[in-house]
C-alpha positions as CSV (number, residue, x, y, z in Angstrom):
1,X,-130.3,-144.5,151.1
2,X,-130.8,-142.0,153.8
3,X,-134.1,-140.9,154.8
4,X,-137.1,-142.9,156.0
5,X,-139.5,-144.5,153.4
6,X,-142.5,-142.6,154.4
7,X,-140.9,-139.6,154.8
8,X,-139.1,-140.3,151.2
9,X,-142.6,-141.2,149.8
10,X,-144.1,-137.9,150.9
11,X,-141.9,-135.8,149.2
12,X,-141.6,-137.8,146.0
13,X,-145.7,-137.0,146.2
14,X,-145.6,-133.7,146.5
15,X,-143.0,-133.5,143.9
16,X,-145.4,-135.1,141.3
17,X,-147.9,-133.4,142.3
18,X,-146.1,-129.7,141.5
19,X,-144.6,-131.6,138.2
20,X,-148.0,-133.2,136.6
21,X,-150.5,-130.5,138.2
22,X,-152.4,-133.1,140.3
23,X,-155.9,-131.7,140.9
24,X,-157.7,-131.9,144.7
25,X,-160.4,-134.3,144.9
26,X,-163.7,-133.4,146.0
27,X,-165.2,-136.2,148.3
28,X,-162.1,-138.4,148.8
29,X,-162.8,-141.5,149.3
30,X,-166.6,-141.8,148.9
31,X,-167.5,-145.0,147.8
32,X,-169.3,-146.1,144.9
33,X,-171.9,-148.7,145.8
34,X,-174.7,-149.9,143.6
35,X,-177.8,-148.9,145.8
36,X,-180.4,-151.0,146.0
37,X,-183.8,-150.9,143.8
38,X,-186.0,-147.9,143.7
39,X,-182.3,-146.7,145.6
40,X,-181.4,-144.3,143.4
41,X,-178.8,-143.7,140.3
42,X,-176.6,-146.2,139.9
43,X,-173.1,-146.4,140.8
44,X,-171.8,-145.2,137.2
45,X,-174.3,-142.5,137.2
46,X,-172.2,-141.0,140.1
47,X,-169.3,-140.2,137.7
48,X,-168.9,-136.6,137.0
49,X,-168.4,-135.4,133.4
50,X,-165.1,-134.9,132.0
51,X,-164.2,-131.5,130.7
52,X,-162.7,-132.7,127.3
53,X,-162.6,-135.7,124.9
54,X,-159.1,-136.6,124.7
55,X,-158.8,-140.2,122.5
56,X,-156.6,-142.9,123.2
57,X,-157.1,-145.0,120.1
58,X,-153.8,-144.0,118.7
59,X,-151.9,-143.3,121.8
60,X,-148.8,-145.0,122.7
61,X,-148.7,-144.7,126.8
62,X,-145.0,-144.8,127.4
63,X,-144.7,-141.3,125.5
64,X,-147.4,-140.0,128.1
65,X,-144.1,-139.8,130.7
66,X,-141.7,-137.3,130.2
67,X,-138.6,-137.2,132.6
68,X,-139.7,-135.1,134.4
69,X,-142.5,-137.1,135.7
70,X,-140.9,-140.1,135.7
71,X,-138.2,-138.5,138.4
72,X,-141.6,-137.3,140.2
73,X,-142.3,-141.6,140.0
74,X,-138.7,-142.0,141.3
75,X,-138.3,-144.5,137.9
76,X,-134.9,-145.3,137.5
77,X,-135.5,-147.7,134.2
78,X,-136.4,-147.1,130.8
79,X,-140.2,-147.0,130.0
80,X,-141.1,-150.2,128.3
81,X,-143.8,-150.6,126.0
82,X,-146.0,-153.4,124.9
83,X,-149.5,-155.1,125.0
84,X,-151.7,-156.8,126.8
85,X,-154.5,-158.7,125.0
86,X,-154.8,-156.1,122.1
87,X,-154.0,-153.3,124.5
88,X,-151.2,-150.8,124.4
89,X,-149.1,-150.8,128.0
90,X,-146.4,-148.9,129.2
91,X,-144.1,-150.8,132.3
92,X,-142.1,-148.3,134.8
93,X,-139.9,-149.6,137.0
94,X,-138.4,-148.1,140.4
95,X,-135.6,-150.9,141.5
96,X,-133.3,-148.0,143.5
97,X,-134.7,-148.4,146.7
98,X,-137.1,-150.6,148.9
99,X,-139.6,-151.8,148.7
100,X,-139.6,-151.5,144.7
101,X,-142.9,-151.4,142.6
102,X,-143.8,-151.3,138.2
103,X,-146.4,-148.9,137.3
104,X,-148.1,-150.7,134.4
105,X,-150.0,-148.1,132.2
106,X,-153.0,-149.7,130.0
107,X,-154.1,-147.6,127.4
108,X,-158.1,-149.5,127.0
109,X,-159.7,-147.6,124.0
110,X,-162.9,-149.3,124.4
111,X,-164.2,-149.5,127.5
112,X,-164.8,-146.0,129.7
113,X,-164.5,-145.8,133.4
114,X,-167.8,-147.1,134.3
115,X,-167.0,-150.3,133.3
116,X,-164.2,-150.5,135.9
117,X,-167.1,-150.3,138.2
118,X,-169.9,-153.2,137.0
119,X,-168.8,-153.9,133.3
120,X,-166.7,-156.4,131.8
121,X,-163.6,-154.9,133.4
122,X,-164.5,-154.8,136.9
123,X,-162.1,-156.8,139.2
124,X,-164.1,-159.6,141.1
125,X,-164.0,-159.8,144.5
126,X,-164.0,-155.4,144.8
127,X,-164.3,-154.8,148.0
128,X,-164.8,-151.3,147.4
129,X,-164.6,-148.7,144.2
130,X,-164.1,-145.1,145.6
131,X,-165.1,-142.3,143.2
132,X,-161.9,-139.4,142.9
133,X,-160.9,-136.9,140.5
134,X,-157.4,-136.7,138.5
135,X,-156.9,-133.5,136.1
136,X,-160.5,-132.6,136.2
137,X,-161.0,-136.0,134.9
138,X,-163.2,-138.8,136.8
139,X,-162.0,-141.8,137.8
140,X,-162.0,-144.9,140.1
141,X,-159.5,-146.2,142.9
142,X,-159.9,-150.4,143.2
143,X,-159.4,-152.3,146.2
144,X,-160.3,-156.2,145.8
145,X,-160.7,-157.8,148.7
146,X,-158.0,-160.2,147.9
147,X,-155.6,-157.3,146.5
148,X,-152.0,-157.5,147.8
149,X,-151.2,-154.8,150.5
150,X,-148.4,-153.9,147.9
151,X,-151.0,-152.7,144.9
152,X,-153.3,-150.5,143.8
153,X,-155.9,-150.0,140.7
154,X,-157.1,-146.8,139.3
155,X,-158.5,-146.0,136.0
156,X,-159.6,-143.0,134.5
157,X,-162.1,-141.8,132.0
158,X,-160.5,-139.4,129.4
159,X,-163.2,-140.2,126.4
160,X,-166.3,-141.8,125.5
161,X,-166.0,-145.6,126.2
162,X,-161.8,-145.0,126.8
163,X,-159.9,-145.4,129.9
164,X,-156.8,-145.4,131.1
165,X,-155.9,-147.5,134.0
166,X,-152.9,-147.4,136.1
167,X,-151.7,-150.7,138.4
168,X,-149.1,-150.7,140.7
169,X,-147.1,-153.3,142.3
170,X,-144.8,-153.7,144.9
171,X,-142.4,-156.3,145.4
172,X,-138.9,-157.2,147.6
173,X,-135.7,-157.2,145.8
174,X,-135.8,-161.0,146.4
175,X,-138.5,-161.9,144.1
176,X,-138.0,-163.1,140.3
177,X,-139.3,-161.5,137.4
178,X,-141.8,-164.3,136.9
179,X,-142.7,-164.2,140.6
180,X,-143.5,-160.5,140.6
181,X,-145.7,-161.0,137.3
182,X,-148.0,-163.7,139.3
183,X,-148.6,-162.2,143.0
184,X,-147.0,-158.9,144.4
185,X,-145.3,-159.6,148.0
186,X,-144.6,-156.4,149.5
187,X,-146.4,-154.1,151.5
188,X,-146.3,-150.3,149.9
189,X,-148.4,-148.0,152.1
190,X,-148.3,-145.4,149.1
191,X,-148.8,-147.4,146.3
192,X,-152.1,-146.1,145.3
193,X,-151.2,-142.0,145.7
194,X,-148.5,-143.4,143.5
195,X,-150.9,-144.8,141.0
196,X,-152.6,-141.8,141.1
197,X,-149.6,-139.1,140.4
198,X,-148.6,-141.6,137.3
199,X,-152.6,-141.3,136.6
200,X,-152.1,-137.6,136.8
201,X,-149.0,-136.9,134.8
202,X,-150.9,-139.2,131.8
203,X,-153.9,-137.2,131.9
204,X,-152.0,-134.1,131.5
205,X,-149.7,-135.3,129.0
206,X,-153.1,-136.2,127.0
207,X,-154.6,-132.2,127.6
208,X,-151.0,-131.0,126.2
209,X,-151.5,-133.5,122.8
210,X,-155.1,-132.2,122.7
């Protein structure tokens, strides 16, 4: 396919970005560190509000993505749903060009985006939690220290104790099903603004259901 991947990648961004809306964030990139005692507020105290309640517990994530965001994702499959230890997921796939990458969609309607920072659902090993905005909406980007270069984490409080969370993973054409579901092996230097825009276009598919 003509057209270097970077240069592809860039426009599929700002194509997302005009399709789902996808709101500047204030402070890009500041980390979210648990200060030390007598410190300050802690890390989940950073967070700002949300500006609406927007309730997952029914939600089915694969009917967050209409077509037109998932040609802003460049996903060239059908949306798959499923589960995940009680959860409700939604798996995209882009397989039309290299490297490719899923976009697994976890709908977690009990635990809010704090915990993605020191609760039960933090990642070990986080090398660092930065603090950014999607849809007005605050959220998290994860980068464990042993994270492939080809993946990125970000979830995003849209309700009391709910979260969405949005994984993506690269892989090489070369790699099995089974091989892509125990370590990613491809290097995807846009893998998390990708996680974000999908972050993005779920959020505001959520606003629209009010």
């Amino acid at each position: 396919m003509p057209g270097s991947l970077p240069a592809r990648a860039a426009a599929l961004a700002a194509l997302a970005c005009a399709a789902v809306a996808c709101t500047p964030t204030e402070g890009t990139g500041s980390p979210l560190s648990e200060p030390s005692e007598g410190a300050g507020p802690p890390a989940e105290a950073q967070l700002p509000g949300r500006p609406a309640e927007l309730p997952l517990d029914t939600v089915d994530p694969c009917t967050l993505f209409s077509k037109s965001a998932l040609r802003g994702l460049s996903i060239d499959r059908d949306p798959r749903a499923g589960t995940a230890d009680g959860m409700r997921t939604c798996t995209l796939h882009q397989q039309s060009e290299q490297p490719m990458y899923d976009v697994l969609v976890t709908a977690y309607p009990d635990a809010g985006v704090e915990t993605w920072i020191s609760g039960r659902t933090a990642r070990p090993g986080a090398a660092a939690v930065q603090q950014r905005v999607i849809d007005g909406f605050p959220a998290v980007r994860m980068t464990p220290s042993e994270q492939a270069p080809g993946e990125c984490d970000v979830a995003v409080g849209v309700a009391e104790s709910q979260s969405l969370h949005v994984r993506v993973s690269a892989y090489p054409s070369t790699q099995s099903s089974e091989e892509r579901s125990e370590e990613p092996d491809a290097e995807h230097p846009q893998a998390c603004e990708i996680a974000e825009q999908a972050a993005a276009a779920a959020v505001a598919a959520l606003r629209e259901k009010g």
